[in-house]
C-alpha positions in Angstrom: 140.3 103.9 -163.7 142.8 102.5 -160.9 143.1 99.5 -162.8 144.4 101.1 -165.8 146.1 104.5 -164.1 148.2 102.6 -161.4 149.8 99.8 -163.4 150.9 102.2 -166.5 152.8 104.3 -163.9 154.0 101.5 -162.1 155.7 100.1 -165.1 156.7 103.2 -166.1 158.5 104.0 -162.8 160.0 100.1 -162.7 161.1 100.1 -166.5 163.1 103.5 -166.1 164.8 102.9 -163.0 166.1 99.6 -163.7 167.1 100.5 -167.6 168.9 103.7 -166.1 170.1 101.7 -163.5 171.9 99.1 -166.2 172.9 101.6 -168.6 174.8 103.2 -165.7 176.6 100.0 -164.6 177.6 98.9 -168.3 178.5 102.2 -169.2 180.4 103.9 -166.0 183.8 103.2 -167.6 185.2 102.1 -164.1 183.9 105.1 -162.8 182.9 104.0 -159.1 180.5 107.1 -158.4 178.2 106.3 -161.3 178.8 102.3 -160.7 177.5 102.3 -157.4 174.5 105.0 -159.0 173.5 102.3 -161.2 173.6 99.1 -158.3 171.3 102.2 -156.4 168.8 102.3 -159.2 168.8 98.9 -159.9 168.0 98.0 -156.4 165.5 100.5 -156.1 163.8 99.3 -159.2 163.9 95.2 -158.5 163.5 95.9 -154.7 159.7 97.6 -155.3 159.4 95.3 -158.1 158.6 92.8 -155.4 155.0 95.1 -154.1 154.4 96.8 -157.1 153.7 93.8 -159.3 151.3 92.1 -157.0 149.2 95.3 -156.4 149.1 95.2 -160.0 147.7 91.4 -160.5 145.7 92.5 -157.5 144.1 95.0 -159.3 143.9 93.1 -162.1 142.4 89.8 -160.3 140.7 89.8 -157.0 141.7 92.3 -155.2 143.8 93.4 -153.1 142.7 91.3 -149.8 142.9 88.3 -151.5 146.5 88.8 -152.4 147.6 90.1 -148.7 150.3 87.7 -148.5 152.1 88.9 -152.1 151.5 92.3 -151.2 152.7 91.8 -147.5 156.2 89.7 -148.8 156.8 92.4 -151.9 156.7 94.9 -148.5 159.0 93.4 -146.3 161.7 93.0 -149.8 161.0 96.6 -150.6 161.6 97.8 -146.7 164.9 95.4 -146.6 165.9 97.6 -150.7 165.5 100.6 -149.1 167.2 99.9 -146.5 170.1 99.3 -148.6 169.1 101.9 -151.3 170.4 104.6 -148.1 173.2 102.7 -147.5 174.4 103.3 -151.0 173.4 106.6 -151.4 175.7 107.2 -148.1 178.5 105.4 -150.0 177.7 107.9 -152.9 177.9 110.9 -151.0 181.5 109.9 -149.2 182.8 108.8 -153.0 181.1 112.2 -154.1 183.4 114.4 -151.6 186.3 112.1 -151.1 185.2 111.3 -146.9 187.6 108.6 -145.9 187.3 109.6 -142.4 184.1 108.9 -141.0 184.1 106.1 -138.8 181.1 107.5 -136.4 178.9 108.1 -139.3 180.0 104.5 -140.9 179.1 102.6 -137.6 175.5 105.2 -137.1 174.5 104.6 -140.9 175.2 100.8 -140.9 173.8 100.1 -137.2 170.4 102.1 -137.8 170.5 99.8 -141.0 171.0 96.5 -139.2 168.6 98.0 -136.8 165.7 98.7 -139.3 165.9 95.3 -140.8 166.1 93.2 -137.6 163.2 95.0 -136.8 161.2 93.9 -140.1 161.9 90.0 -139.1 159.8 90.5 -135.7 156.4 88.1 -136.6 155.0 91.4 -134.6 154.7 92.8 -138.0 152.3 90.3 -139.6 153.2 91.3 -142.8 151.0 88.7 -144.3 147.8 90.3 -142.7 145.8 92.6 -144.9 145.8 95.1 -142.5 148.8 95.0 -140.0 149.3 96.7 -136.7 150.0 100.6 -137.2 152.3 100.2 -134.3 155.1 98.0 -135.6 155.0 100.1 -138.8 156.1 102.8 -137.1 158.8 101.2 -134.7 160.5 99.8 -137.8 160.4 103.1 -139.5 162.5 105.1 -136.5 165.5 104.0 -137.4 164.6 104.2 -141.6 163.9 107.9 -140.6 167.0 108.6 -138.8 169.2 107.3 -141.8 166.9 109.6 -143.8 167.5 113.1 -141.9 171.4 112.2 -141.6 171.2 111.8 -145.5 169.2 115.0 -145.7 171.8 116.9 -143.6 174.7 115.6 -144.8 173.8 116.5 -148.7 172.7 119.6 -147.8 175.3 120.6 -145.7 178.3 119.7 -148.5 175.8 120.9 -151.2 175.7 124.3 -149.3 179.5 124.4 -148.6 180.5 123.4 -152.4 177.6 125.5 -153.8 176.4 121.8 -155.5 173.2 122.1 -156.9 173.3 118.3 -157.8 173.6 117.4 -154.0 171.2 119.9 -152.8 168.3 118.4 -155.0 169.0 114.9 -153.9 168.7 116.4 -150.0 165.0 117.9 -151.4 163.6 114.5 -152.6 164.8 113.1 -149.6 162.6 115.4 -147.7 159.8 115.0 -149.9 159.7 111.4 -150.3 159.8 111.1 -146.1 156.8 113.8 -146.3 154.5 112.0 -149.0 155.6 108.3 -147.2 155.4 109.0 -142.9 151.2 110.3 -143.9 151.0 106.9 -145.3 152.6 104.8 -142.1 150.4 106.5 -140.0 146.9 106.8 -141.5 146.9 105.4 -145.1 144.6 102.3 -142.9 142.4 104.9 -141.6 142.4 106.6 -145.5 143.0 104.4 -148.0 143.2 108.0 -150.3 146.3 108.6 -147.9 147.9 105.6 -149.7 147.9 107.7 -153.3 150.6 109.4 -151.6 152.9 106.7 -152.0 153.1 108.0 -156.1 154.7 111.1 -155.4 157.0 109.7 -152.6 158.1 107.7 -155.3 158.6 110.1 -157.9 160.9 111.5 -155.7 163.3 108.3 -155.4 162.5 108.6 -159.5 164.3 112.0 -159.1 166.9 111.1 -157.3 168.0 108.8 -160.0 167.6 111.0 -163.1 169.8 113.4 -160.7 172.5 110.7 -161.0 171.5 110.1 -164.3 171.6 113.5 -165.7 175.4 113.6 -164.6 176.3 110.4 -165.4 175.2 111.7 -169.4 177.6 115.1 -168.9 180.4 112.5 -167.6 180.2 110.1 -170.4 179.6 112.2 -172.8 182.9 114.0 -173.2 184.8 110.5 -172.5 182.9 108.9 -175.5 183.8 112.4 -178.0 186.9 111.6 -176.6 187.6 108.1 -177.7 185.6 108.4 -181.0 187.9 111.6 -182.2 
């Protein structure tokens, strides 16, 4: 049933993140909020391209032991994408409310980022191992939580002040997707059910982007009546 279940939603989840992810770029009309939206997506969608597929041929094939070093490359892209993926959605939030001024949060965001992938290039976290130390896991997570909760406060906090629903449901999949994913750093090796947790952690990036999305379609809309009449 894995076999069959897991790779349908894993297309699924690649195919509509990475077409929503295009459409935005093509169609932003020079609008830089939905551009950078779509280079989100995008990235989000070719980043976990590079784990998602081999679990599936691993499924398919031999296994997932036997394909350790795909799976343990496609997780050291995908921690490098999202990386960048909360970079962006930073970059979103200070297009979003017009912050010019916010050199402390520019240096915090971009050195916990430098950080968190300096720390995936350590050989400590034998990424090509089938079942890699716990402990380096977590020590390259600190800083990938940090960025999280600023991103968490920060949308919530301006979501709050400009009563913007948009920006306080992107602060809520935040949340959720760090409480479906830290389970998994922790014990998914002691539970390999743990792991399952990884779908709705990433249903809630797949929010995130039909959040963007769903504006981007009120936004365009209009434009296009616009042009046509």
């Amino acid at each position: 049933m894995q076999a069959i279940m897991e790779p349908i939603f894993h297309v699924s989840y690649l195919s509509s993140v990475i077409i929503i992810g295009m459409i935005m770029l093509t169609k932003s009309r020079k609008n830089p909020y939905f551009r950078w939206f779509g280079i989100m997506a995008v990235t989000l969608g070719f980043g976990d391209a590079f784990h998602l597929i081999p679990r599936i041929i691993a499924l398919w094939t031999t296994g997932f032991e036997s394909h350790a070093i795909s799976l343990g490359f496609g997780k050291f892209v995908t921690s490098v994408t999202m990386t960048i993926f909360y970079l962006i959605l930073y970059k979103l939030w200070k297009i979003r409310y017009e912050v010019r001024n916010a050199h402390r949060l520019d240096i915090g965001m971009w050195s916990l980022a430098t950080l968190r992938v300096a720390l995936c290039f350590f050989p400590q976290n034998q990424w090509f191992v089938y079942n890699p130390p716990v402990s380096w896991g977590i020590y390259r997570n600190i800083p990938f939580a940090i960025m999280g909760i600023i991103m968490i406060i920060l949308y919530y906090r301006k979501g709050k002040e400009r009563k913007d629903t948009e920006a306080l449901k992107i602060s809520a999949a935040i949340v959720l997707s760090f409480g479906f994913y830290i389970p998994v750093v922790l014990w998914a090796q002691v539970n390999m059910l743990i792991g399952m947790l990884m779908i709705p952690k990433t249903l809630a990036y797949l929010w995130i982007v039909f959040i963007g999305y769903a504006e981007f379609r009120k936004e365009v809309k209009p434009e296009a009546q616009k042009i046509a009449s």
